[in-house]
PyMOL Python script that loads the backbone (N, CA, C, O; Angstrom):
from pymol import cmd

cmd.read_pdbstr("""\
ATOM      1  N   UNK A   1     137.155 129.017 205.717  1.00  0.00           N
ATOM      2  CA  UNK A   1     137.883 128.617 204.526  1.00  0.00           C
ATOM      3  C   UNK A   1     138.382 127.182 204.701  1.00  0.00           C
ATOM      4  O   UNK A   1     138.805 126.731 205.766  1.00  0.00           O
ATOM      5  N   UNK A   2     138.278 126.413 203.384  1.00  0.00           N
ATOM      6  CA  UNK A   2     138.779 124.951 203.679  1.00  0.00           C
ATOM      7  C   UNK A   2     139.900 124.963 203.745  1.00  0.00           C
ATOM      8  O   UNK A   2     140.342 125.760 202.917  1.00  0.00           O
ATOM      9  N   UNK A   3     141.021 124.271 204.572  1.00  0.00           N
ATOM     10  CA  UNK A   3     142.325 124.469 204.550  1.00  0.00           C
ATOM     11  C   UNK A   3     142.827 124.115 203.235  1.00  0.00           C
ATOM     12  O   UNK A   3     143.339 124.975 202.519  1.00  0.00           O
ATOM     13  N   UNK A   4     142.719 122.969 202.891  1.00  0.00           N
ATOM     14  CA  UNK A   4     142.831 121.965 201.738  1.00  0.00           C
ATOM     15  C   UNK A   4     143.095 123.011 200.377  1.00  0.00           C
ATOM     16  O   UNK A   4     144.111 123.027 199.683  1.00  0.00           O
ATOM     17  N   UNK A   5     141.956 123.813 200.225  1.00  0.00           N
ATOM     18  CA  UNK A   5     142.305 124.756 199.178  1.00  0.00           C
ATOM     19  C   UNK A   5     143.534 125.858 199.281  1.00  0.00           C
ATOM     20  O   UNK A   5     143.799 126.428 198.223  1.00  0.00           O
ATOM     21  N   UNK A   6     144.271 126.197 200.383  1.00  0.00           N
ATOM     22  CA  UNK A   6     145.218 126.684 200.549  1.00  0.00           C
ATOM     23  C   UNK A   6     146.373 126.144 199.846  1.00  0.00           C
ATOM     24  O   UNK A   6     147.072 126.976 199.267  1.00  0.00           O
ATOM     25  N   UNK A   7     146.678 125.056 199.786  1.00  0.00           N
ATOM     26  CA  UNK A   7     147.833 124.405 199.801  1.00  0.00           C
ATOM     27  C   UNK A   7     147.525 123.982 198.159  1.00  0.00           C
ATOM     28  O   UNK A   7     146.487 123.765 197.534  1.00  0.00           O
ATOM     29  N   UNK A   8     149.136 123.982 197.764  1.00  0.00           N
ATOM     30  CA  UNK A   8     149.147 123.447 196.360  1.00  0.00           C
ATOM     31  C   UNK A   8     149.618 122.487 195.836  1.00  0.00           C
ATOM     32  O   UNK A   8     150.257 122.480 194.784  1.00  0.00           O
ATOM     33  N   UNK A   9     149.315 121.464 196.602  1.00  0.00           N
ATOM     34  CA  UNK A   9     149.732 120.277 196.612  1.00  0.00           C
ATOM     35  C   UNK A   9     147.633 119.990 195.605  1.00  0.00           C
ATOM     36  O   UNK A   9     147.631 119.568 194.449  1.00  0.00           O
ATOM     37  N   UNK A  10     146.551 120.235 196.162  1.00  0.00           N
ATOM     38  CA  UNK A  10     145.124 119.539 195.458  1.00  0.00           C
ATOM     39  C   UNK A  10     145.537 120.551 194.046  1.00  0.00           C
ATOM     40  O   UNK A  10     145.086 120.132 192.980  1.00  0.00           O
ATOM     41  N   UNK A  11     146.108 121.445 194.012  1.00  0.00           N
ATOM     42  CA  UNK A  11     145.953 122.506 192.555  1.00  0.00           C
ATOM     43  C   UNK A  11     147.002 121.462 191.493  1.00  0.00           C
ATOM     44  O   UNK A  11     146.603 121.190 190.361  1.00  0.00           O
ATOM     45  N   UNK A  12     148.206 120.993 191.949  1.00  0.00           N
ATOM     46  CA  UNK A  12     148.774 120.319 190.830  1.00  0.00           C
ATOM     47  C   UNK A  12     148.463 118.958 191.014  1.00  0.00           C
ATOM     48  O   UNK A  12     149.158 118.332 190.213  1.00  0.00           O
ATOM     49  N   UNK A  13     147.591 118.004 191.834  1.00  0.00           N
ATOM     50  CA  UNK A  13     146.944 117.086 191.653  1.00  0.00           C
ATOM     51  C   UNK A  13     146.392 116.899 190.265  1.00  0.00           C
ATOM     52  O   UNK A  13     146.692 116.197 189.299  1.00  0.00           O
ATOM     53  N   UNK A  14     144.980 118.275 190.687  1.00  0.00           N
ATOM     54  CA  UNK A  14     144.279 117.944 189.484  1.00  0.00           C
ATOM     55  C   UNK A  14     144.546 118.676 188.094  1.00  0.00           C
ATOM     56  O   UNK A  14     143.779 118.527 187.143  1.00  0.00           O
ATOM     57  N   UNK A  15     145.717 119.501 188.035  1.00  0.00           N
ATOM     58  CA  UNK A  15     146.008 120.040 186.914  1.00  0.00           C
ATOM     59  C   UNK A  15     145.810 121.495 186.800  1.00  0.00           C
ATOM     60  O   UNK A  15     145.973 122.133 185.761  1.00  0.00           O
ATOM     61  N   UNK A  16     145.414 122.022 188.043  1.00  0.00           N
ATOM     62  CA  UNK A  16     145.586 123.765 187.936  1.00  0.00           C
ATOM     63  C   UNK A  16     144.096 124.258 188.387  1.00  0.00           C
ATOM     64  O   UNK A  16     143.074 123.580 188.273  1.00  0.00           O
ATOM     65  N   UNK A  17     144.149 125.054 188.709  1.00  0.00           N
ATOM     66  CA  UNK A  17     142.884 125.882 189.893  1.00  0.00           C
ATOM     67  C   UNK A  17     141.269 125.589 188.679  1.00  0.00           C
ATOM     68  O   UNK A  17     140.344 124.833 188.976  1.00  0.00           O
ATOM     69  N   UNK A  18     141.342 126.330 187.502  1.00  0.00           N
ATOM     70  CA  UNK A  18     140.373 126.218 186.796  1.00  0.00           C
ATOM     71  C   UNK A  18     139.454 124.644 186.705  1.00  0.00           C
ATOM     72  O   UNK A  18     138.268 124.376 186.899  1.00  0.00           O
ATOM     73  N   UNK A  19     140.637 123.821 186.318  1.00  0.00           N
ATOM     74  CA  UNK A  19     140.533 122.095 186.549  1.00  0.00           C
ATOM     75  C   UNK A  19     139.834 121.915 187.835  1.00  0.00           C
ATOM     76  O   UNK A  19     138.735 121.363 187.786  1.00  0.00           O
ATOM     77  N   UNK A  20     140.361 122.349 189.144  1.00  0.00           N
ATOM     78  CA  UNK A  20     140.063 122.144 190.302  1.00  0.00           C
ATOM     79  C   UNK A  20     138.705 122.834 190.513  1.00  0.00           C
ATOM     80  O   UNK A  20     137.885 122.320 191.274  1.00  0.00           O
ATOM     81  N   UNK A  21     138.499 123.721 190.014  1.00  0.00           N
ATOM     82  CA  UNK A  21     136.896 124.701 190.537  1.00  0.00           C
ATOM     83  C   UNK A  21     135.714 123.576 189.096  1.00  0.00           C
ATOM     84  O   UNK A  21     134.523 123.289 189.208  1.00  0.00           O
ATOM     85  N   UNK A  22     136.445 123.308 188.206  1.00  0.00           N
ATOM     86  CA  UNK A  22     135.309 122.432 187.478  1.00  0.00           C
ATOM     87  C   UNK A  22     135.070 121.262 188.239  1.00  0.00           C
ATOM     88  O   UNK A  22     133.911 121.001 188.559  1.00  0.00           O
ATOM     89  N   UNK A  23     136.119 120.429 188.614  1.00  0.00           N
ATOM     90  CA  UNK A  23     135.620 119.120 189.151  1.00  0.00           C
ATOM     91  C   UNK A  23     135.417 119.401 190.755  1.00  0.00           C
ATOM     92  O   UNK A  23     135.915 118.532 191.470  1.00  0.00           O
ATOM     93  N   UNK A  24     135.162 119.823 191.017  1.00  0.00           N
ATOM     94  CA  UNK A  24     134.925 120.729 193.008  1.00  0.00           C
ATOM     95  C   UNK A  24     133.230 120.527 192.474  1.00  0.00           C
ATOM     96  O   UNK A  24     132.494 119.620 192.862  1.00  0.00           O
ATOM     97  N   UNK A  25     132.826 121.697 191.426  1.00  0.00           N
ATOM     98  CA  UNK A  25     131.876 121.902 190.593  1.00  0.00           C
ATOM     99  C   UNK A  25     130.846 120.740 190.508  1.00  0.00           C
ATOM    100  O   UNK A  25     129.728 120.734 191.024  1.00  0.00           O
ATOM    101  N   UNK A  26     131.484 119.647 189.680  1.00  0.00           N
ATOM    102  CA  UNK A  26     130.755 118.517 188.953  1.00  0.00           C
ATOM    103  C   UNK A  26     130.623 117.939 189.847  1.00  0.00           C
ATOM    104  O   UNK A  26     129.487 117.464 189.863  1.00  0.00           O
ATOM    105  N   UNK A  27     131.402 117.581 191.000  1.00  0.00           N
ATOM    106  CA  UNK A  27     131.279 116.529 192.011  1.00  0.00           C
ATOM    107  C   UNK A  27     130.001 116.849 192.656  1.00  0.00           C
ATOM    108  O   UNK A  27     128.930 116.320 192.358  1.00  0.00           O
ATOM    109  N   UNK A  28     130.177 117.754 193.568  1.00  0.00           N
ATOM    110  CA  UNK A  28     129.271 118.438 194.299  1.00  0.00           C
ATOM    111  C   UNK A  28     127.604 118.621 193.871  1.00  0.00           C
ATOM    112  O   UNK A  28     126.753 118.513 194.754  1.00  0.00           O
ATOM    113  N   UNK A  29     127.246 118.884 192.558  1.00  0.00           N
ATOM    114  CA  UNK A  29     125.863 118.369 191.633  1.00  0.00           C
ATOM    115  C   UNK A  29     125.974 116.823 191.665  1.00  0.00           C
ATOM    116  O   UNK A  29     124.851 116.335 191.540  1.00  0.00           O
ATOM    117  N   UNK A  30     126.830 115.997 191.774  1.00  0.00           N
ATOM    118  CA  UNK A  30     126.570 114.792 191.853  1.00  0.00           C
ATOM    119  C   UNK A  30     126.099 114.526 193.046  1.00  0.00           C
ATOM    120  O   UNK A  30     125.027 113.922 193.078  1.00  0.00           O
ATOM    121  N   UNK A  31     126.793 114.918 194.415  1.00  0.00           N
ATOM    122  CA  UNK A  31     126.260 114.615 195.706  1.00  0.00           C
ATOM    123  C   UNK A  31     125.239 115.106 195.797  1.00  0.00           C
ATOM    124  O   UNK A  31     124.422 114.310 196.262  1.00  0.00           O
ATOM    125  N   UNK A  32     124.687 116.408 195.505  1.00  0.00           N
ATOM    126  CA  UNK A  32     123.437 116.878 195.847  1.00  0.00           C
ATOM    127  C   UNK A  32     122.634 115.495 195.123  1.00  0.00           C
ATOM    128  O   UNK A  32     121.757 115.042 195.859  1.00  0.00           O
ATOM    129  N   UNK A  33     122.809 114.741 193.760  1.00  0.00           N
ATOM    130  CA  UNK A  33     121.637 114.871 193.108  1.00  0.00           C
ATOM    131  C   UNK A  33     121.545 113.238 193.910  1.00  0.00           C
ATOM    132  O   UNK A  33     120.724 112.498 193.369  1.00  0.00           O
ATOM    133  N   UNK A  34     122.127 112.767 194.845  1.00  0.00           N
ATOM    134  CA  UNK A  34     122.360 111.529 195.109  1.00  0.00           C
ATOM    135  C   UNK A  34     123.358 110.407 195.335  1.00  0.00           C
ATOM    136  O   UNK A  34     123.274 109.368 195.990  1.00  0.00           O
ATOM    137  N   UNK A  35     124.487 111.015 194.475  1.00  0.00           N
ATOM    138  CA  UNK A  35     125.946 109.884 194.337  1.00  0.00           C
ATOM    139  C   UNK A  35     126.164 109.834 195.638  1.00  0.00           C
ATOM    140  O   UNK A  35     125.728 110.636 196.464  1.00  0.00           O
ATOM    141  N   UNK A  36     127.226 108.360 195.963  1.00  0.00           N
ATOM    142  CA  UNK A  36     127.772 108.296 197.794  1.00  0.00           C
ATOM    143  C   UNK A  36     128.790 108.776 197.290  1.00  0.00           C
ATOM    144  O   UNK A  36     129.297 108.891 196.174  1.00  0.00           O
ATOM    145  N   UNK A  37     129.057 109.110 198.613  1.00  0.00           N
ATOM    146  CA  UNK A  37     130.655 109.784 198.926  1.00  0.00           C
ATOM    147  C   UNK A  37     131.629 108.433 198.681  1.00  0.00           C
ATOM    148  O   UNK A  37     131.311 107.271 198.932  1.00  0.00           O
ATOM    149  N   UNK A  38     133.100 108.982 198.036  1.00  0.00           N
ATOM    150  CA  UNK A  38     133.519 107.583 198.168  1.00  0.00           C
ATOM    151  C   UNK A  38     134.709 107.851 198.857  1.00  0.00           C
ATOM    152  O   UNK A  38     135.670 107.517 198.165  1.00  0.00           O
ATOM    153  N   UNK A  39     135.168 108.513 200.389  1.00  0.00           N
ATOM    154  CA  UNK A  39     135.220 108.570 201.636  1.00  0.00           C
ATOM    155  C   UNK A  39     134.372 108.511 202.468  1.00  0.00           C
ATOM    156  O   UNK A  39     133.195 108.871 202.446  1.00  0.00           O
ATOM    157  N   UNK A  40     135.226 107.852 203.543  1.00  0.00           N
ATOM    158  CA  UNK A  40     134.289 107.892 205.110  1.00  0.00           C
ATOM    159  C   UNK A  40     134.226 109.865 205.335  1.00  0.00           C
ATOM    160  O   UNK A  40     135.037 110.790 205.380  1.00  0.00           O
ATOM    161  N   UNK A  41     132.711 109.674 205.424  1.00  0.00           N
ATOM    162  CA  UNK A  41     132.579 111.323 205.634  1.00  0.00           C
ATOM    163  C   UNK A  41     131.345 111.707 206.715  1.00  0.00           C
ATOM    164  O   UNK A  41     130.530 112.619 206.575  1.00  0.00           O
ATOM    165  N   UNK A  42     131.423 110.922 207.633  1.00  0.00           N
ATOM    166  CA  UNK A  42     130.832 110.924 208.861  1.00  0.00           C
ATOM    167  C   UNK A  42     130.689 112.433 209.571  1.00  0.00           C
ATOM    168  O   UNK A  42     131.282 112.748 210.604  1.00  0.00           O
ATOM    169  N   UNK A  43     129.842 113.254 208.863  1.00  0.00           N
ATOM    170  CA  UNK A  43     129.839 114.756 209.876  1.00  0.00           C
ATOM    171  C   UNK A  43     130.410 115.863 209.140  1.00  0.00           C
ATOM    172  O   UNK A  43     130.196 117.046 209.406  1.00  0.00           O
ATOM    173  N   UNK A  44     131.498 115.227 207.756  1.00  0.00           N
ATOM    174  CA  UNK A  44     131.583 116.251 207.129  1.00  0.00           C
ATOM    175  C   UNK A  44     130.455 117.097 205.794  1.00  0.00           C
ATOM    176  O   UNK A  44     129.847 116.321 205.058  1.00  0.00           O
ATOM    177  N   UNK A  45     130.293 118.320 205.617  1.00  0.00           N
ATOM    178  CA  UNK A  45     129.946 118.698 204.395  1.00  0.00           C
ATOM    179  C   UNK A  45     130.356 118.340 203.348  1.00  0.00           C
ATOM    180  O   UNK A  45     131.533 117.980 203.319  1.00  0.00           O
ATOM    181  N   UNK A  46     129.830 118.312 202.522  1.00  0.00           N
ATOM    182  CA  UNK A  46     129.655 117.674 200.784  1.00  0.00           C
ATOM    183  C   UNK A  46     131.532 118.516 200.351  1.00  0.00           C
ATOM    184  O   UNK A  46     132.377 117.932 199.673  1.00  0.00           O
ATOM    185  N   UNK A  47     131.709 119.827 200.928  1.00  0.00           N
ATOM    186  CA  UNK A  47     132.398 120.571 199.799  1.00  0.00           C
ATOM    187  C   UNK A  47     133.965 119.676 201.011  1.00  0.00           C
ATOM    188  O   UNK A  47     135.051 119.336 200.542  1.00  0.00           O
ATOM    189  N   UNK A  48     133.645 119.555 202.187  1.00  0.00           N
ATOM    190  CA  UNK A  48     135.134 118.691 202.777  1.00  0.00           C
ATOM    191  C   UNK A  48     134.794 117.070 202.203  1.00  0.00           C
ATOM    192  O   UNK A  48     135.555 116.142 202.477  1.00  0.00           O
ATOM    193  N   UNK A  49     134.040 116.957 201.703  1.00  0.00           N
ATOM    194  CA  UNK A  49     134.287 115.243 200.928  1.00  0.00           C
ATOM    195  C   UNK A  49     134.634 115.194 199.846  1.00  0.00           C
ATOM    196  O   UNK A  49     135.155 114.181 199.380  1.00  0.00           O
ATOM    197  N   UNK A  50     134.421 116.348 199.129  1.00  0.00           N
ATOM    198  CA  UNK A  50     134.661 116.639 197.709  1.00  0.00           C
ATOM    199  C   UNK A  50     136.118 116.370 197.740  1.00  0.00           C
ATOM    200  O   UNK A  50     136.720 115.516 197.090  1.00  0.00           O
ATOM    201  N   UNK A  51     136.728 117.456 198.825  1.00  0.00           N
ATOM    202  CA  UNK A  51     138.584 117.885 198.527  1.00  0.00           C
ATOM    203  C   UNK A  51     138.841 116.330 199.284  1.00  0.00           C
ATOM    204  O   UNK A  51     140.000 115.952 199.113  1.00  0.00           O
ATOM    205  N   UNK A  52     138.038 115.420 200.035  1.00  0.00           N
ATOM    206  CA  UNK A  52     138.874 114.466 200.879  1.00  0.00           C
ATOM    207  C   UNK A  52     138.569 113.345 199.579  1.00  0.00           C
ATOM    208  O   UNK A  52     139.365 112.422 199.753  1.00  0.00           O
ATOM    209  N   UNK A  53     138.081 113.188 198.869  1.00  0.00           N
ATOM    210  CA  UNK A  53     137.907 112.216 197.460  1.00  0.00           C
ATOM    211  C   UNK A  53     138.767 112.737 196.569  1.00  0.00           C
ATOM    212  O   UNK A  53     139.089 111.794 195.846  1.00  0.00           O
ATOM    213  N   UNK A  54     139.315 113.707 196.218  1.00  0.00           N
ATOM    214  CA  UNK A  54     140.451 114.800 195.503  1.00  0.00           C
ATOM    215  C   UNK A  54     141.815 114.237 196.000  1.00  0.00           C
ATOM    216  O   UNK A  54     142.439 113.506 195.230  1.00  0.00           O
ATOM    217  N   UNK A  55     142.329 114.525 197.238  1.00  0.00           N
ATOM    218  CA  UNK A  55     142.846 114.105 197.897  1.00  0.00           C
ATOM    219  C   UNK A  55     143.242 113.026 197.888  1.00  0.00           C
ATOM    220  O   UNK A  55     144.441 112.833 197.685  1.00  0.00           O
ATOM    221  N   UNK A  56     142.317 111.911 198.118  1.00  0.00           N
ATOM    222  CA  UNK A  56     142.949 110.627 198.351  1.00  0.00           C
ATOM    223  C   UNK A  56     142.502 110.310 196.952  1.00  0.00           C
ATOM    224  O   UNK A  56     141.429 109.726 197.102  1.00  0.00           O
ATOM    225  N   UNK A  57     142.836 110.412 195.361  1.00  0.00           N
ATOM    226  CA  UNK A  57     142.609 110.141 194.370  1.00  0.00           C
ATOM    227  C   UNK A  57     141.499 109.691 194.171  1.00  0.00           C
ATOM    228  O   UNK A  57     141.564 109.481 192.960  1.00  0.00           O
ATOM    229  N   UNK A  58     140.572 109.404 194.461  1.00  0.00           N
ATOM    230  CA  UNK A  58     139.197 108.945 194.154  1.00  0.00           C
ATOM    231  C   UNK A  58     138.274 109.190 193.051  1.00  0.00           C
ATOM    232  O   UNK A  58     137.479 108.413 192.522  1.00  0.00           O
ATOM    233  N   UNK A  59     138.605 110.790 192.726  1.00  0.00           N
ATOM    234  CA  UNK A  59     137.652 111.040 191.490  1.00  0.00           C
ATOM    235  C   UNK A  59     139.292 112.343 190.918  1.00  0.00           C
ATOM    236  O   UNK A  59     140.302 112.707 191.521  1.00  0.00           O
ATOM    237  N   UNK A  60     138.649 112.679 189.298  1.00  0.00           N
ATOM    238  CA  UNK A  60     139.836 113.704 188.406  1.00  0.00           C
ATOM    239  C   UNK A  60     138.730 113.762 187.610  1.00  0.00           C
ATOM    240  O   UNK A  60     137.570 113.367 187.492  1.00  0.00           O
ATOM    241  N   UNK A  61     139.830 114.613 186.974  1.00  0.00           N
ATOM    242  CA  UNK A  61     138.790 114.850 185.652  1.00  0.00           C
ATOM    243  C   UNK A  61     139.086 114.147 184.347  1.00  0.00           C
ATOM    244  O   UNK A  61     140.303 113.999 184.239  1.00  0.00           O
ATOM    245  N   UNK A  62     138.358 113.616 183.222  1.00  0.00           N
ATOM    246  CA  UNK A  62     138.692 112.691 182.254  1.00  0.00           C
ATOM    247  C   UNK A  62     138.871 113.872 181.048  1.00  0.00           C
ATOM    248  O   UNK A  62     138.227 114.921 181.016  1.00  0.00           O
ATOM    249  N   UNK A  63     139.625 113.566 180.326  1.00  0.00           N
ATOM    250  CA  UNK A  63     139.344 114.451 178.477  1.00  0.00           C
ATOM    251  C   UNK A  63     138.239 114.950 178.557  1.00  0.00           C
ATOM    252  O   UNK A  63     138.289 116.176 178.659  1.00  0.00           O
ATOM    253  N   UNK A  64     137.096 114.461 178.554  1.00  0.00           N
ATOM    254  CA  UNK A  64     135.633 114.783 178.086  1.00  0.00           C
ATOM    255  C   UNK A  64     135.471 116.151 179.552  1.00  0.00           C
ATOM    256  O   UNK A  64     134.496 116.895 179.658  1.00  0.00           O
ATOM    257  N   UNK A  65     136.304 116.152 180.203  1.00  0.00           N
ATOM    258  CA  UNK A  65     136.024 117.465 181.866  1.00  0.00           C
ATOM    259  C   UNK A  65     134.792 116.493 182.631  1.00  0.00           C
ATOM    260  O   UNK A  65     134.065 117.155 183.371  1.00  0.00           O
ATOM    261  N   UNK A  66     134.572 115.480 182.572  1.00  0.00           N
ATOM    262  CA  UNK A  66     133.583 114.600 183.024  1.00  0.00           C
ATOM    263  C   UNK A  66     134.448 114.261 184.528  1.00  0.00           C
ATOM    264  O   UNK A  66     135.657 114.422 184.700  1.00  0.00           O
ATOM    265  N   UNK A  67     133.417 113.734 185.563  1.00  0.00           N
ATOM    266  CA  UNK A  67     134.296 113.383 186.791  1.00  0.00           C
ATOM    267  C   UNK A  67     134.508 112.011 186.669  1.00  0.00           C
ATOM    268  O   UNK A  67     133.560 111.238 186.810  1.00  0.00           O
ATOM    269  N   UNK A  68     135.487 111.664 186.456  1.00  0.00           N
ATOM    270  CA  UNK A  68     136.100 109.953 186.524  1.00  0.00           C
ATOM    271  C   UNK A  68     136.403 109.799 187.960  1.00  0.00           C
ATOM    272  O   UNK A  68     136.840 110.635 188.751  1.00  0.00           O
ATOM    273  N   UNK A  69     136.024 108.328 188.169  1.00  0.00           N
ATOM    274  CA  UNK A  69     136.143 107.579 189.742  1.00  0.00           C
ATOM    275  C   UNK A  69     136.919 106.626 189.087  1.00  0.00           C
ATOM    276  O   UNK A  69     136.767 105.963 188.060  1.00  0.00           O
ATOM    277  N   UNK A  70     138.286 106.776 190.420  1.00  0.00           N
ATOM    278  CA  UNK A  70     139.521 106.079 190.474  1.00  0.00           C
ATOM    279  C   UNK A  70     138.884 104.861 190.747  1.00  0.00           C
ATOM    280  O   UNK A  70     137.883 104.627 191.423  1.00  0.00           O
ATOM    281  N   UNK A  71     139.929 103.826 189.855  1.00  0.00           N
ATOM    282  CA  UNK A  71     139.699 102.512 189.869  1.00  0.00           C
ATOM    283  C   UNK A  71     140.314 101.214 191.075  1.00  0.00           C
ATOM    284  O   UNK A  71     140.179  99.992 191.144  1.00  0.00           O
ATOM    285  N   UNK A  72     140.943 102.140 191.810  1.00  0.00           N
ATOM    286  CA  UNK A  72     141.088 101.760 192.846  1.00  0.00           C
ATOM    287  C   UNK A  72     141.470 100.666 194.057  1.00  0.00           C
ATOM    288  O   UNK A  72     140.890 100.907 195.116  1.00  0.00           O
ATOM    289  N   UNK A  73     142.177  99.741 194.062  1.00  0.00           N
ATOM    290  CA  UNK A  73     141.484  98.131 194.554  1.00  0.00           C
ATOM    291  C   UNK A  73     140.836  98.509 196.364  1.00  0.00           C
ATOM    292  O   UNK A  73     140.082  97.792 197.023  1.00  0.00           O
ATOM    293  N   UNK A  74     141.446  99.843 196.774  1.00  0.00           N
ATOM    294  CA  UNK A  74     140.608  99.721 197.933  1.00  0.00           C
ATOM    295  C   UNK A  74     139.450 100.464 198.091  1.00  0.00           C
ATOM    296  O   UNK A  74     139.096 100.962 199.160  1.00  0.00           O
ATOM    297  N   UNK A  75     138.598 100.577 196.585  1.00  0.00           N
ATOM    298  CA  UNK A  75     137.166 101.083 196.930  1.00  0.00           C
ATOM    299  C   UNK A  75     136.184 100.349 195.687  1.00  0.00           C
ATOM    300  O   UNK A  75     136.147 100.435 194.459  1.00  0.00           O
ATOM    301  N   UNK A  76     135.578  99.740 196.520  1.00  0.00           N
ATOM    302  CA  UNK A  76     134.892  98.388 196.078  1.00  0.00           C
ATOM    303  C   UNK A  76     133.195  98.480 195.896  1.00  0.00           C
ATOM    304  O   UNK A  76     132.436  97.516 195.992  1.00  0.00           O
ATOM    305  N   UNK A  77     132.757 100.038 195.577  1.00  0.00           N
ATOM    306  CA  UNK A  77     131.475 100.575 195.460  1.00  0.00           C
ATOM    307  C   UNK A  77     131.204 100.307 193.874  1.00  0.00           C
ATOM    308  O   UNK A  77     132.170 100.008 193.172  1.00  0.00           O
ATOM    309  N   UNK A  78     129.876 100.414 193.288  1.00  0.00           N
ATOM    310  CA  UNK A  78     129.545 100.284 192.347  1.00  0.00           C
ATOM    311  C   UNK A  78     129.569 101.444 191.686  1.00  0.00           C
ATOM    312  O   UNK A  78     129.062 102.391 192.288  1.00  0.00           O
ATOM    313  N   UNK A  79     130.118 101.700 190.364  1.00  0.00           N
ATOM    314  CA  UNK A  79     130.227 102.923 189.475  1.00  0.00           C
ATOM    315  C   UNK A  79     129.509 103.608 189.496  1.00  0.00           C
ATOM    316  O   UNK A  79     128.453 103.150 189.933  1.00  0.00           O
ATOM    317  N   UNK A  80     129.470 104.832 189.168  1.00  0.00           N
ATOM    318  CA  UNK A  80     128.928 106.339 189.535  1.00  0.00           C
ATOM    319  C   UNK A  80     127.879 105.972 188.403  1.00  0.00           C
ATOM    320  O   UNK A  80     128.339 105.235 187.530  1.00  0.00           O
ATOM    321  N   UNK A  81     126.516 106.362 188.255  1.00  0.00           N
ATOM    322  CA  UNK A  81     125.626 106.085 187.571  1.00  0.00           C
ATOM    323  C   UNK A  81     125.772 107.279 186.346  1.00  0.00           C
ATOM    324  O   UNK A  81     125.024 108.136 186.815  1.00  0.00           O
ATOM    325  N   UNK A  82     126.226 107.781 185.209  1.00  0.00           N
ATOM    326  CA  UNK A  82     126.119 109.081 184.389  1.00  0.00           C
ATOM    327  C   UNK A  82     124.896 109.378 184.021  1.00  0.00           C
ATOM    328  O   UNK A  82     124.490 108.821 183.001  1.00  0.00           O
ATOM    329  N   UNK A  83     124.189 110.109 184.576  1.00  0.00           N
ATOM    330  CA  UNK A  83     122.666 110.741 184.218  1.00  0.00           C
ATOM    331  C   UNK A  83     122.654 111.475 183.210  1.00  0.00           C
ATOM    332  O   UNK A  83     121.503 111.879 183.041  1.00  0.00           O
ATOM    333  N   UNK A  84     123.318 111.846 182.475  1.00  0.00           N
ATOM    334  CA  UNK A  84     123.604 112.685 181.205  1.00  0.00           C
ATOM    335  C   UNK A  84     123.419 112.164 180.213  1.00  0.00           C
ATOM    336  O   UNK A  84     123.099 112.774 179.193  1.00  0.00           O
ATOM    337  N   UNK A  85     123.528 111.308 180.262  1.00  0.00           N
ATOM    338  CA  UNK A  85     123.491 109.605 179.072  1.00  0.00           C
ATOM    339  C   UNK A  85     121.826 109.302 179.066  1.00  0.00           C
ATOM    340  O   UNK A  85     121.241 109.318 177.983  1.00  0.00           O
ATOM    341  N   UNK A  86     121.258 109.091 180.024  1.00  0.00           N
ATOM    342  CA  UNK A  86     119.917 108.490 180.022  1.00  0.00           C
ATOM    343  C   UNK A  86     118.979 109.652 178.981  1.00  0.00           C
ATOM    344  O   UNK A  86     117.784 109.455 178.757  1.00  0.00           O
TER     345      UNK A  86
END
""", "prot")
cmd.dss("prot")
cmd.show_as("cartoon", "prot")
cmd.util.cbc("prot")
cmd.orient("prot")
């Protein structure tokens, strides 16, 4: 079990468990389909980069339940590409 999901400190981050299992969800089809991690995730699995990008604000969820990437000044990667659009 991930520790991370224990604690309810990531549940009122992102706005409540349902919120949290959609964008856990969306992220995770993004890594499979290609997106970088936007933590150092040297050795971890996709689902501990997910909660460590959660975590350190990196991605939420927008109105649309879409995954928005925090704007950040200390992550200086190029925007998440939306394949849904093309």
């Amino acid at each position: 079990m991930y520790d991370e999901l224990k604690e309810e400190e990531i549940v009122r981050k992102v706005g409540g468990r349902f919120k949290l299992s959609t964008l856990i969800q969306k992220r995770l089809v993004q890594l499979n389909q290609g997106a970088r991690p936007l933590v150092e995730g040297n050795g971890l699995d996709k689902m501990s980069i997910v909660l460590q990008e959660i975590l350190h604000d990196k991605i939420f969820l927008d109105k649309d339940s879409k995954v928005g990437v925090s704007s950040s000044p200390d992550f200086d990667a190029p925007p998440e590409l939306d394949l849904d659009s093309v």
